[in-house]
C-alpha positions, 0 to 999 in steps of 0.5 A: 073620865075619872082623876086617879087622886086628889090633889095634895093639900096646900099643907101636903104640898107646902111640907115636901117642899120644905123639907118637913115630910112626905106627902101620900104621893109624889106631888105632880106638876105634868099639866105645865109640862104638856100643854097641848092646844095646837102642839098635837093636831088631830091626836089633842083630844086624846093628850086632854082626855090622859091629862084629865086623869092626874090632879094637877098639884101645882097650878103656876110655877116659874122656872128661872132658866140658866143663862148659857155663854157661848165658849 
């Protein structure tokens, strides 16, 4: 399988974050968001082989979730 790009720079990616310009393509983050062992059974292979296609831009990232209070 082929990857549709190469994935951006650390100066590519470093720079959009900052605000200091674009990079040659929107940076993509995708492979935290799918995350396919045991979640898509018999049908897994397939998920792998579409991830394989899209250069993963940003390796680890955390997210801090809001807390939500009950009304």
């Amino acid at each position: 399988m082929f990857m549709l790009d190469d994935p951006l720079s650390k100066v590519e990616l470093k720079n959009v974050i900052e605000g200091k310009g674009a990079a040659r393509r929107i940076p993509l983050a995708v492979h935290n968001w799918v995350y396919s062992t045991g979640v898509f059974g018999s049908r897994e292979p397939e998920f792998k082989t579409v991830l394989e296609q899209y250069p993963a831009d940003i390796q680890i990232y955390i997210l801090g979730m809001p807390s939500i209070k009950p009304r």
